[in-house]
N, C-alpha and C positions, 0 to 999 in steps of 0.2 A: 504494500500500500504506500503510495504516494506521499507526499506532504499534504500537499493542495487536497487530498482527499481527506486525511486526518482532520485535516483546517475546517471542512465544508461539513464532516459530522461533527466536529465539533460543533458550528453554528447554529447545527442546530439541536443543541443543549444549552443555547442558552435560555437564561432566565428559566430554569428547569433545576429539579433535584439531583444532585451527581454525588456517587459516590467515589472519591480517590482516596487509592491505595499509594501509601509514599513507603520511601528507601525507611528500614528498620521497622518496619512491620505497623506502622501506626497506618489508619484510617478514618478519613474526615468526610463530613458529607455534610452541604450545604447547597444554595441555589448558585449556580453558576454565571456570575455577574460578565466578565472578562476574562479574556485569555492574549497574549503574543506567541510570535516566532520560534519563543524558548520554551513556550509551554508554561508560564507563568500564570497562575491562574490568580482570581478574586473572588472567593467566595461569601456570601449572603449568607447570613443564620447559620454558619456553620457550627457543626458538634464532631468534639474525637468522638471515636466509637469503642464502645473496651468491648474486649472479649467476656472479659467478669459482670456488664450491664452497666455499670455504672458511668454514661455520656458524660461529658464535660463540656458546656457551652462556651462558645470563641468570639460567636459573632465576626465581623468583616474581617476576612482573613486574605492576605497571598500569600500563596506558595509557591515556592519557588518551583522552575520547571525541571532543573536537574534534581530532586527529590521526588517526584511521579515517578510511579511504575505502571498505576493505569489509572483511565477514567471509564464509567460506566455509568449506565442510570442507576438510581436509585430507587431501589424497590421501593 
């Protein structure tokens, strides 16, 4: 897959729920405000997510794009 193709599903996750998976196992999911070139995101309402249940709210977050492993929707 492409860039310009990753780019183009990207767009359309925005303003949507995504969940991302980052480098050291942590995972965040919030509405998907913006994105660049590096994969840089800005997330909306976002929460870590534990494994043990207990969320942690962040509120407006970026991430950086070298810490992504993936994006997905969120269930």
């Amino acid at each position: 897959m492409s860039a310009v193709d990753t780019f183009k599903i990207l767009s359309e996750y925005l303003n949507t729920n995504v969940l991302v998976k980052l480098k050291g196992g942590r995972t965040v999911k919030g509405v998907l405000k913006s994105y660049d070139q590096h994969l840089n995101l800005i997330l909306a309402n976002a929460e870590e997510i534990s494994s043990k249940g207990n969320n942690r709210s962040l509120g407006l977050i970026l991430v950086r794009g070298d810490n992504v492993v993936m994006i997905s929707p969120a269930p």
